[in-house]
C-alpha positions in Angstrom: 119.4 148.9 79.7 116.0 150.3 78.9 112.9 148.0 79.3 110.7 147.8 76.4 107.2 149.6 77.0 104.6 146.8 77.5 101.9 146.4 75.0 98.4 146.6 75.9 96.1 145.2 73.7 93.6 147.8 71.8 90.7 145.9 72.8 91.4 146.1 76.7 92.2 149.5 76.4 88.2 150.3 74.8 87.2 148.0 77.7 88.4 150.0 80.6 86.7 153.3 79.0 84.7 154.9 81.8 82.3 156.2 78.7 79.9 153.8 76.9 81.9 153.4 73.6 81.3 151.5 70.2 83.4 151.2 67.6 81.8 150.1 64.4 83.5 148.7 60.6 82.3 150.8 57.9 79.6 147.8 57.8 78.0 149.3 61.1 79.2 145.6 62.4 80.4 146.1 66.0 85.0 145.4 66.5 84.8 146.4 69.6 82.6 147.7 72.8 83.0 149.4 76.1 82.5 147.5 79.3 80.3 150.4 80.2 78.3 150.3 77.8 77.6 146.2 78.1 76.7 147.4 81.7 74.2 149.5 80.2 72.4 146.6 77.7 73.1 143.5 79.6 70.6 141.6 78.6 71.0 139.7 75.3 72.7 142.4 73.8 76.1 141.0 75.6 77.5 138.9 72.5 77.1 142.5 70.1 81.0 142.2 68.9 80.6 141.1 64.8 76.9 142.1 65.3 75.0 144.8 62.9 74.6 148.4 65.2 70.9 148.1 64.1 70.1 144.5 64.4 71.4 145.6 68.3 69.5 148.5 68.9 66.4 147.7 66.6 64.5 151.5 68.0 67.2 153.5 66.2 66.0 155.8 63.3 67.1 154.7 60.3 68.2 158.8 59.4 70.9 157.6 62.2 72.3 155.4 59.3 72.7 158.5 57.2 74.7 160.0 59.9 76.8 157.3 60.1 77.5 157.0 56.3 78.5 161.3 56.7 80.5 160.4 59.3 82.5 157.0 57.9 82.7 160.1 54.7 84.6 162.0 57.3 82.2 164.5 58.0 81.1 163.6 61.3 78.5 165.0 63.2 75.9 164.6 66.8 73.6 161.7 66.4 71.4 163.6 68.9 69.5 161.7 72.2 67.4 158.7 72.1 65.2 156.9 74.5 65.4 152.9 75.4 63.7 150.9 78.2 65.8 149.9 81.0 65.5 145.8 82.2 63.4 147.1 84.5 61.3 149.0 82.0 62.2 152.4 82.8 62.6 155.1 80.3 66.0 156.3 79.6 67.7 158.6 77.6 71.0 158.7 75.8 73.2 161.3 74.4 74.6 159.2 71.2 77.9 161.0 69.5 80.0 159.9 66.5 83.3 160.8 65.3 85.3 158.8 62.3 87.8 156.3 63.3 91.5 156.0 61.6 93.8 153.7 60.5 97.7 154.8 60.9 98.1 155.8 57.4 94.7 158.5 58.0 92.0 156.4 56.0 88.4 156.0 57.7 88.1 152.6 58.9 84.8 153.2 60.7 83.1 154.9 63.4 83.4 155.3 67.3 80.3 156.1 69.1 80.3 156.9 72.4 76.6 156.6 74.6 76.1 158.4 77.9 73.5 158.3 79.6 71.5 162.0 80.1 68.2 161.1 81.5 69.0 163.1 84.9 70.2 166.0 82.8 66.7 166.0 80.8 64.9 165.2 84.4 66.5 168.4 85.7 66.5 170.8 82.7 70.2 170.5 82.3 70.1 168.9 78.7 72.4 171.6 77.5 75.0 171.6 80.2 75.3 167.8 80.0 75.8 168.1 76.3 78.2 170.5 76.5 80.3 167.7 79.3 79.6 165.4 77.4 81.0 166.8 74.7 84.2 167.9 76.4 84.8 164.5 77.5 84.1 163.1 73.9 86.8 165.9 72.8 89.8 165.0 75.9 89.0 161.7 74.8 89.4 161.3 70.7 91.8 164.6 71.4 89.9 166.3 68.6 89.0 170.1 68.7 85.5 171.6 67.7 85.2 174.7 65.9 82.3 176.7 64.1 82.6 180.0 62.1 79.4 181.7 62.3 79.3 183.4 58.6 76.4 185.6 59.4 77.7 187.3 62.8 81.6 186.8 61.4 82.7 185.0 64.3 84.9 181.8 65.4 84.2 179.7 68.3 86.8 177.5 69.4 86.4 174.4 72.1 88.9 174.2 75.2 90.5 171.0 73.1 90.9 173.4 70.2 92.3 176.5 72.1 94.7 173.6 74.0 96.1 172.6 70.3 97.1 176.2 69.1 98.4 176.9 72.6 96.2 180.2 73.5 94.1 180.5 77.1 90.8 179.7 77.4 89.2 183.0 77.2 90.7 183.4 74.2 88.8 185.1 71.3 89.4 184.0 67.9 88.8 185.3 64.5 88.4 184.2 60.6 91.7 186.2 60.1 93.3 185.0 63.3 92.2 181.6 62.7 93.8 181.5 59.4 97.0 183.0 60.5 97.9 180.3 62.7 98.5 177.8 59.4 102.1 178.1 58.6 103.2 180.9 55.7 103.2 179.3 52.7 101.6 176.2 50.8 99.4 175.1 54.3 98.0 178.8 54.9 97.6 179.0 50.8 95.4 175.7 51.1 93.2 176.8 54.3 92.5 180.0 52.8 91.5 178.2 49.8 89.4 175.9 51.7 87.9 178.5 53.4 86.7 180.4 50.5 85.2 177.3 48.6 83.5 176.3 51.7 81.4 179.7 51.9 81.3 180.4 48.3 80.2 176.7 47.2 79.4 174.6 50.0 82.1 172.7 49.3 83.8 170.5 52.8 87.3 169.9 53.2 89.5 167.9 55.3 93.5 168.6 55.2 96.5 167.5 57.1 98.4 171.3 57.1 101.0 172.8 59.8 100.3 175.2 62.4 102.1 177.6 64.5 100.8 178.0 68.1 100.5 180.8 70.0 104.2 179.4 71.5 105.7 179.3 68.6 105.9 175.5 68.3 105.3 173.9 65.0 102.1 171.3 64.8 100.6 168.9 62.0 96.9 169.1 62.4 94.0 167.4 60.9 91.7 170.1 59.9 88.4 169.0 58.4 85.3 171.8 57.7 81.5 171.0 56.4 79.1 174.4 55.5 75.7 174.1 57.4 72.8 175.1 55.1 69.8 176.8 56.3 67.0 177.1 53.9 69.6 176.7 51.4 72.5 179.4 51.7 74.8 178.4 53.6 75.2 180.3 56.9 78.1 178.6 59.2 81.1 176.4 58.8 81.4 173.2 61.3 84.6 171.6 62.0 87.0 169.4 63.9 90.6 170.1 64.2 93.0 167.2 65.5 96.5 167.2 66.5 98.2 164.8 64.3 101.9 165.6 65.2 103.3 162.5 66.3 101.6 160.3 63.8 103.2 162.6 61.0 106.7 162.7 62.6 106.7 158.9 63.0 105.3 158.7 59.2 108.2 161.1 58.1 110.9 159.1 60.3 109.8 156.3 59.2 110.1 157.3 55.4 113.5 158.7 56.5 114.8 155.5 58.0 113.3 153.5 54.8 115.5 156.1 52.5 118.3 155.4 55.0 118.1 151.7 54.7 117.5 151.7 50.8 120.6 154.1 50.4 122.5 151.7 52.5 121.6 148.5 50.7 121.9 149.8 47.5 125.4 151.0 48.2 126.2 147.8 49.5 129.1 145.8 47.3 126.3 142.6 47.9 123.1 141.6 45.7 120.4 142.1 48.3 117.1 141.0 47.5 113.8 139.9 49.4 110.9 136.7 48.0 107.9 136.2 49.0 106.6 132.3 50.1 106.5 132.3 46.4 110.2 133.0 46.1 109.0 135.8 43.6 111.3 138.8 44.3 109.8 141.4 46.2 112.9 143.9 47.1 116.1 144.1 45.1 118.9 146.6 45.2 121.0 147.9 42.7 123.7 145.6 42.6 121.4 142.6 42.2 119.8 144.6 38.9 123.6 145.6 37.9 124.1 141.9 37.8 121.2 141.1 36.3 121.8 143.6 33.5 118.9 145.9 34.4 118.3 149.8 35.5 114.7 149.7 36.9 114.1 147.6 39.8 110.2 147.1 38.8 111.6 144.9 36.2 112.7 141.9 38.4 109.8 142.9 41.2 107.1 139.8 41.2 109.5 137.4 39.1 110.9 134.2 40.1 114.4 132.7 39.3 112.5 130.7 36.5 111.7 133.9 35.1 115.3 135.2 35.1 118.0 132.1 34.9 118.1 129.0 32.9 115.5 126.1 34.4 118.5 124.4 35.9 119.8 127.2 38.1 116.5 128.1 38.7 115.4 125.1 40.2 118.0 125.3 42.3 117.4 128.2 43.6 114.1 127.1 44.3 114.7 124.3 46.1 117.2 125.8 48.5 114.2 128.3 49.1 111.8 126.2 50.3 114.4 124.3 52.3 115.3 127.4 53.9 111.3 128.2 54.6 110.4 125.1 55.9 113.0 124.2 58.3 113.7 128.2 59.3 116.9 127.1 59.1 119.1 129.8 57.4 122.1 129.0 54.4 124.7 130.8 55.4 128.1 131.7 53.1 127.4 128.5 50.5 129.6 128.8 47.8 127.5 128.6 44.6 127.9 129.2 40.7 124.8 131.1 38.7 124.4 131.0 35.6 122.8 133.4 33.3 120.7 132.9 30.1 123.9 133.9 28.4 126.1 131.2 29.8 128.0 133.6 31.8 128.8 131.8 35.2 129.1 133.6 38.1 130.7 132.3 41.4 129.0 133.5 44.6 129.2 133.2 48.6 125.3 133.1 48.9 123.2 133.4 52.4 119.0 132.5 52.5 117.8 133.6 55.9 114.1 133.2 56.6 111.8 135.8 56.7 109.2 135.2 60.0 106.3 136.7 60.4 104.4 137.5 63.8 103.6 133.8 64.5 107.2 132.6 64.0 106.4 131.2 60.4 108.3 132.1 57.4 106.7 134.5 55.4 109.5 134.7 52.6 113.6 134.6 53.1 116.3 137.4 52.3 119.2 136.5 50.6 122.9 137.8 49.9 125.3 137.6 47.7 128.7 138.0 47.5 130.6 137.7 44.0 133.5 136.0 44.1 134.4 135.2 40.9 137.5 136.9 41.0 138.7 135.8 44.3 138.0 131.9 42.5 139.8 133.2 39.9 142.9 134.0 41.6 143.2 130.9 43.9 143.1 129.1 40.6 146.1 131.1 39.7 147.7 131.0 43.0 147.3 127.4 43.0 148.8 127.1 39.7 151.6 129.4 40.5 152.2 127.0 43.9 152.0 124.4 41.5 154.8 125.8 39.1 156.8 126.5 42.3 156.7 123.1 43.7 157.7 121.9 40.2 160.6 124.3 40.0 161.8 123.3 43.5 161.8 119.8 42.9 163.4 120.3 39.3 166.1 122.6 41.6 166.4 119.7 44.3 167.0 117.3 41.2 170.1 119.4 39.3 171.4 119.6 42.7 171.1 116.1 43.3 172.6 115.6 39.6 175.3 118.4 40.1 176.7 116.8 43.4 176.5 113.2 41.5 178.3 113.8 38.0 180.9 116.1 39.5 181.9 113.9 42.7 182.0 111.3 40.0 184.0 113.2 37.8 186.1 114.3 40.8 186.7 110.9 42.2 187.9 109.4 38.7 190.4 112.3 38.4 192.0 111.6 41.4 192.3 108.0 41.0 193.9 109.0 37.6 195.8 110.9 39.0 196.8 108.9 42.2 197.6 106.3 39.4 199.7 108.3 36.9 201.9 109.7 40.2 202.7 105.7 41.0 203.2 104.2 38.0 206.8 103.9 36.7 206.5 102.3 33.3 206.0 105.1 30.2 203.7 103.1 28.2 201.3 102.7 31.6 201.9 106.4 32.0 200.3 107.4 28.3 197.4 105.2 29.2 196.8 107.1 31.8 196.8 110.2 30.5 194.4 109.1 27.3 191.9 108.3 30.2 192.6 111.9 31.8 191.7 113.0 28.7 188.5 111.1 27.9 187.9 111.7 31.5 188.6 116.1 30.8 186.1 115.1 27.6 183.5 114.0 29.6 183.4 116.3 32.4 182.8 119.0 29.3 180.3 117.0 28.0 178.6 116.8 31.5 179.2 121.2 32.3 177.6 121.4 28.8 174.5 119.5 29.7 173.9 121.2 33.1 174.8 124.8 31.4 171.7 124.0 29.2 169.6 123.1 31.5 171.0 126.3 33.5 169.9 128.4 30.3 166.6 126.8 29.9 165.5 127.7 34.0 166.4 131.0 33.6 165.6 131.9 30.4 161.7 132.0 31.0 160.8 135.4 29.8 162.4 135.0 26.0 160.2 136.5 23.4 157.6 134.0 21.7 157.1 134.9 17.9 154.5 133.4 15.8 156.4 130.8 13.3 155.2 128.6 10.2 155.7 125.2 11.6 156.1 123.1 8.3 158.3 125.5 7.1 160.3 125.6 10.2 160.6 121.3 9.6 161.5 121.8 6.7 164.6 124.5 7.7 165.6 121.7 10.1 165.6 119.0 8.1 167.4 121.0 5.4 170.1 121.7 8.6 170.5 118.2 9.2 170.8 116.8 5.5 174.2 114.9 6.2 172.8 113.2 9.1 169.4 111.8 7.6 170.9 111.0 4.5 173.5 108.6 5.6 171.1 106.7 8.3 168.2 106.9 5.2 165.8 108.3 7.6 162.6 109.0 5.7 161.0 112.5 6.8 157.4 113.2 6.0 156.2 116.5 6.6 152.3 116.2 6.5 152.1 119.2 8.7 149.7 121.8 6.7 151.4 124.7 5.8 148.7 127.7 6.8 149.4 126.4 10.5 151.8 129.1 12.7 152.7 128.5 16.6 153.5 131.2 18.9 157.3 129.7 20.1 160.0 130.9 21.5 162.3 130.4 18.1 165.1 128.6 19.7 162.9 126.4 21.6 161.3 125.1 18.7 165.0 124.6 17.1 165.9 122.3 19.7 162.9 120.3 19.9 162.4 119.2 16.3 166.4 118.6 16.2 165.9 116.7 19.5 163.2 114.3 18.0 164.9 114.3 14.7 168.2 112.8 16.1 166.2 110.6 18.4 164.8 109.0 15.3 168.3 108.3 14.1 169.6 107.1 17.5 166.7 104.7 18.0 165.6 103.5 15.3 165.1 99.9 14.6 167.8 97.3 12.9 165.4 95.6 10.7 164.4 98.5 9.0 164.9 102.2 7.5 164.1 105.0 9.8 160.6 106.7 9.0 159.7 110.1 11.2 155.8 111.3 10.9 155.2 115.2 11.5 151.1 115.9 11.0 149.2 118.6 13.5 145.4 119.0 14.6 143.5 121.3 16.5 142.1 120.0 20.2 140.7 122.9 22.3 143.2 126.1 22.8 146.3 123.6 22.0 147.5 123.2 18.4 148.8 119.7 18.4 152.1 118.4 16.8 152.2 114.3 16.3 155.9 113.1 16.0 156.3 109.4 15.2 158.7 107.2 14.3 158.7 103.2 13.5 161.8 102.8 16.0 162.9 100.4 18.8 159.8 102.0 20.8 159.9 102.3 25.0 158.9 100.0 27.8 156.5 102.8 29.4 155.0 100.6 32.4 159.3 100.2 33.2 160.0 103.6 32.3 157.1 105.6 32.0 157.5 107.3 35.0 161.2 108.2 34.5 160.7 109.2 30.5 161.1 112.9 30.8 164.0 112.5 33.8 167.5 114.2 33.2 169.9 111.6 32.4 167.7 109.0 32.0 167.9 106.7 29.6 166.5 103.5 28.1 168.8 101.8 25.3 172.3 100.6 25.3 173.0 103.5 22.3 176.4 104.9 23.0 175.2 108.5 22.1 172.5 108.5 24.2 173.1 111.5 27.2 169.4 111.2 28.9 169.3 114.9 28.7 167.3 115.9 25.2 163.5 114.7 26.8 164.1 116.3 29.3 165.3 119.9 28.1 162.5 119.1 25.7 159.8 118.5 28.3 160.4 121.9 29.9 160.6 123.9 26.7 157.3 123.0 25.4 156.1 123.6 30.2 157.9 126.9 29.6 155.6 128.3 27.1 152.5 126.4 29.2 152.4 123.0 26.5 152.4 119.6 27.7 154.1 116.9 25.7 152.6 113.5 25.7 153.7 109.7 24.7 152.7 106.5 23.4 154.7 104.0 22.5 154.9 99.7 21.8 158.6 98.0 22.4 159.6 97.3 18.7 157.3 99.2 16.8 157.6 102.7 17.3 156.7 105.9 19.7 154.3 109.0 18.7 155.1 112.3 21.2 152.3 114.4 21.1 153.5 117.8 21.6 150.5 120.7 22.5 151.4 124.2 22.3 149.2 127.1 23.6 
């Protein structure tokens, strides 16, 4: 495993410079400062950090300010030597030098000044010499080159650090032409050579960040920065510096790579991404979260909050969970939730907050993800249902089974006792008995293969066709079917059902229900009075509702509520009663996804409410 480079601070970096340095805001208030260079004013100029340069070193000439302000203008230049009194009150001299200070993303933040001390160069008549060192440490040091172009004499004079950027030797003798071909063909040698010429022509100073090809052959981004030196005003040379820039720009450029990179990726993802602020305003979105949000520029959610986009309800929220999530750093991690759009469109969602921490561990804002799942809710609803409708079927199939293996052993048994009988018994009259009860017996184990045949053709006739039918004309049909029957019982039939309505039925279905509750009237109703059968309908959601009710003997529902809809069940000492017409009924109307629904009072009557889809 690699270990991670340690970081060391900037300001113990400056500190350990073995050159008097100073770097300044573009307020000429100190950030930093050398240990040198407090060596060298250790007096009561030892607390300078957040102090004015001048209110420092109160002998500077004020034309040093001007400097200053070129250089923090990028255009800087030698400050020149000046003279201070030691703590012992010796004379000394200092060679002051500025160059302009950088942030990462190339603006001028300030100034560094660097301060060495030439008073034994001026004491020997070395000045020049130590200039020129000093200046070759201030160039290792900031790793900026120096260059001049003398216009007059039409000649280029590059310093080691700048003949060490474009890869050539030291004697190496440069020229206008040769200077300019060293920019790479194309838009950066177009721009130098532009620079160039303006610079000559009208004095006017450039600084570009162009490519290079050294003398190697390697590729380079430089900082190249030129100002025109005026003498009695034409201009007569052309001062630079000339910095190697390389890895700043490759980091810039892989850094903008790796920022497309992780935009492509999050924008691709099948998730709504976004980013909030402590604010929980939306600072980052991708383009699923603006698909769902029913926009195509991302600009138009950036700075909003959820109050801004969803109903106050949802928003809040959303809020809420926010600052929950901010405060205790405590992420929300695959909560189900349901969003809900100004629209009323609701949108199920497996929704993580994780908080967003800055550099001293607090949370800054949160990111959060989304998952739809509004589909996947959708089809657990139907897979419940269909689970649902299985265990239903299965205990309807357990229940004819049950039935099957009942009525027939039953049926069985009594046959064989007739029989058994019939084969002993000697006297003829006995014998014809007998056989009448084999027959009713025969009768009745019909009767019973009828009913389970019915219920046989109900279960598996679940895919018939529906077709949309006039339901108080299809009463009517009915009741017209079954004159002779109504008519002799005086069964009163009042169709209040209006005629525009129309149900989507499977045809035979509705046949057998209406019949079903038709005969039922006849077969219940009350002694002490005439048979009367109600047919009205209203609307109640997606269900068109059918009332059936009759004034009849009415059921005991908290004795047989539970056991109303149950094949052979029944509730009355009728002789026609079989126990099977609820209960076909019952799963007709569950076929076609109805319910059927009762109320009833012992003596008065019962009203089925039937509700088809």
């Amino acid at each position: 495993m690699l270990k991670d480079n340690k970081t060391i601070p900037t300001s113990f970096l400056i500190k350990q410079l073995p050159i008097a340095t100073l770097f300044v805001d573009k307020k000429f208030k100190v950030v930093y400062a050398s240990d040198k260079l407090l060596s060298l004013f250790c007096d009561d100029r030892i607390n300078m950090v957040g102090e004015s340069l001048f209110t420092i070193f109160p002998e500077l000439d004020l034309k040093w300010k001007e400097v200053l302000k070129e250089c923090l203008n990028g255009k800087a230049s030698p400050m020149g030597v000046q003279g201070f009194l030691d703590t012992s009150g010796r004379e000394k001299f200092y060679e002051w030098f500025n160059a302009s200070w950088y942030d990462s993303d190339e603006n001028i933040i300030g100034a560094i000044i660097q301060i060495n001390d030439i008073s034994s160069a001026i004491e020997s008549d070395a000045a020049l010499d130590k200039a020129n060192i000093l200046l070759k440490q201030q160039s290792e040091l900031s790793k900026i080159g120096i260059w001049e172009y003398d216009i007059q004499r039409n000649t280029v004079d590059w310093c080691p650090m700048t003949k060490n950027i474009h890869e050539v030797p030291l004697d190496y003798k440069p020229n206008i032409e040769t200077t300019i071909e060293y920019y790479k063909e194309g838009h950066c040698r177009n721009a130098i050579s532009m620079a160039v010429f303006e610079a000559t022509d009208k004095g006017i100073p450039w600084s570009l960040k162009l490519q290079i090809v050294t003398a190697k052959g390697n590729e380079k981004w430089i900082l190249a920065a030129g100002k025109p030196i005026f003498e009695k005003g034409k201009i007569v040379r052309i001062m630079g510096t000339f910095q190697d820039v390389t890895n700043q720009v490759v980091s810039e450029i892989k850094t903008k790579e790796n920022e497309k990179l992780l935009k492509t990726l999050v924008d691709h993802l099948p998730l709504n991404v976004f980013i909030k602020d402590r604010d929980s305003r939306k600072i980052l979105v991708n383009k699923s979260e603006c698909d769902y949000l029913g926009v195509t520029d991302a600009n138009e959610l950036l700075g909003k909050t959820d109050f801004d986009i969803y109903p106050f309800e949802t928003a809040k929220i959303s809020r809420d969970e926010d600052l929950r999530v901010m405060d205790s750093l405590k992420p929300i991690l695959s909560q189900e939730s349901i969003s809900i759009k100004h629209d009323g469109t609701e949108t199920a969602f497996l929704s993580s907050k994780i908080p967003l921490l800055d550099e001293n561990g607090m949370a800054s804002g949160l990111v959060g993800i989304s998952l739809d799942i509004t589909n996947i809710k959708q089809k657990e609803r139907e897979l419940r249902n269909l689970i649902n409708v299985t265990s239903l079927q299965n205990k309807k199939l357990i229940n004819f089974a049950h039935i099957v293996s009942h009525n027939l052993r039953s049926h069985s048994a009594n046959f064989s006792m007739l029989l058994d009988f019939l084969g002993n018994e000697k006297d003829e009259q006995e014998k014809e008995k007998i056989v009448g009860m084999l027959t009713e017996a025969s009768d009745n184990l019909l009767e019973t293969l009828e009913n389970l045949n019915e219920v046989v053709t109900l279960s598996t006739n679940t895919e018939s066709e529906k077709e949309k039918l006039n339901l108080h004309k299809k009463i009517t049909t009915i009741q017209q079917s079954l004159t002779g029957l109504i008519e002799s019982n005086k069964l009163k039939i009042v169709n209040n059902v209006e005629k525009e309505v129309n149900i989507n039925i499977v045809p035979a279905y509705l046949d057998s229900i209406l019949m079903n509750f038709i005969t039922n009237g006849v077969k219940y109703q009350h002694p002490d009075r005439e048979p009367v059968l109600n047919f009205n309908t209203y609307k109640q959601g997606d269900y068109t509702v059918l009332n059936i009710e009759d004034n009849g003997l009415g059921i005991d529902l908290k004795k047989y509520g539970s056991k109303l809809f149950g094949m052979y069940k029944t509730f009355h000492t009728n002789k026609d009663s079989r126990g099977i017409g609820l209960y076909i009924t019952k799963n007709q109307v569950e076929s076609m996804h109805g319910k059927i629904e009762v109320e009833s009072k012992v003596g008065e009557g019962t009203k089925f409410k039937i509700f088809f889809k």
